[in-house]
N, C-alpha and C positions, 0 to 999 in steps of 0.2 A: 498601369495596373500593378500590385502592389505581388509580390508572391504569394500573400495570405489569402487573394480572393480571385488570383489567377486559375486558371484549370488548367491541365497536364495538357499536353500538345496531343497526347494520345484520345484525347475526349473529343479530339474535332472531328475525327474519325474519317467521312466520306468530304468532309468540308475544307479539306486539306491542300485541296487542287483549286477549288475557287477560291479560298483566300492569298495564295500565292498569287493565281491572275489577278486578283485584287490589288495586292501590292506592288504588282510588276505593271501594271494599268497605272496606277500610281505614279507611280517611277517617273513612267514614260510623260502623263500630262505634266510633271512636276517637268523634264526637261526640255519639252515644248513651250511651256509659260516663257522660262528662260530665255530661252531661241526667238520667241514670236516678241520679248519686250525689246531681247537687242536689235530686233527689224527694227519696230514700233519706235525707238528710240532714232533709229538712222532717216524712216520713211519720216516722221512730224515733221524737224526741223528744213528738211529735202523741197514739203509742198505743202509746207504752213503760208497761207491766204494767197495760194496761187488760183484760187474757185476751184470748180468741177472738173475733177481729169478723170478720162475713162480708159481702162486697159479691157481688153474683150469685154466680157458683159458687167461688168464692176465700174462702181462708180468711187472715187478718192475724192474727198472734201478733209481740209484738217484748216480750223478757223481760230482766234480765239473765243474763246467763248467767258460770259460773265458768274463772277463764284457761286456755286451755291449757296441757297439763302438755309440758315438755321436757326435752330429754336435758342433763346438764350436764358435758359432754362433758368440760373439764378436770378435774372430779374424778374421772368416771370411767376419762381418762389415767393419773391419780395413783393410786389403786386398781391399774389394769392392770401400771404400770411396777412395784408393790409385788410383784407374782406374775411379774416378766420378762415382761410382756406388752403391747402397745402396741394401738390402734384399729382400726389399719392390718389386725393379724391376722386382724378381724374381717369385714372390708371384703374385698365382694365386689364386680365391674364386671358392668353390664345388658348386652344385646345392645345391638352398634350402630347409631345411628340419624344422616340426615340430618336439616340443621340447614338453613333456611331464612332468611337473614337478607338481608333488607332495610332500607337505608340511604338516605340523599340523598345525593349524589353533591354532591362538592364541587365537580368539576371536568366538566362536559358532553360528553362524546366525540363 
């Protein structure tokens, strides 16, 4: 957010406390993800195609499994422009949604 269309920190007024725990919620799942990939990183290679292992009520499976399959959108361009037809025709827009973005401010108001 830019300074020109930023609002003064004093306009947040009562909102001031939930955005903090906003950001400090934040924080916290951001150093969670961290913490849970370096498990995830130790547990795969640990009990990759070892089958079913149970710890109390949880069940552990880690297999390979086969890529995902996807759309290979240029040839199917090239296909569509062959019959005058383009992606676009296909393509439809969802209901509109608000977007909640959060940034560091470069500049402190």
């Amino acid at each position: 957010m830019t300074q020109q269309n930023a609002q003064p920190k004093a306009s947040l007024g009562n909102l001031k406390p939930v955005l903090r725990e906003y950001l400090d919620l934040r924080a916290d799942i951001k150093h969670m993800e961290k913490e849970l990939k370096s498990l995830d990183e130790q547990v795969r290679p640990a009990i990759a195609n070892m089958g079913k292992m149970q710890l109390d009520e949880w069940t552990f499976e880690c297999k390979e499994m086969p890529g995902r399959k996807t759309l290979d959108k240029a040839a199917l361009e090239d296909f569509l422009a062959q019959h005058g037809k383009s992606i676009a025709d296909f393509e439809k827009a969802g209901k509109p949604y608000t977007q909640l973005r959060v940034t560091e401010a470069a500049v402190v108001l």
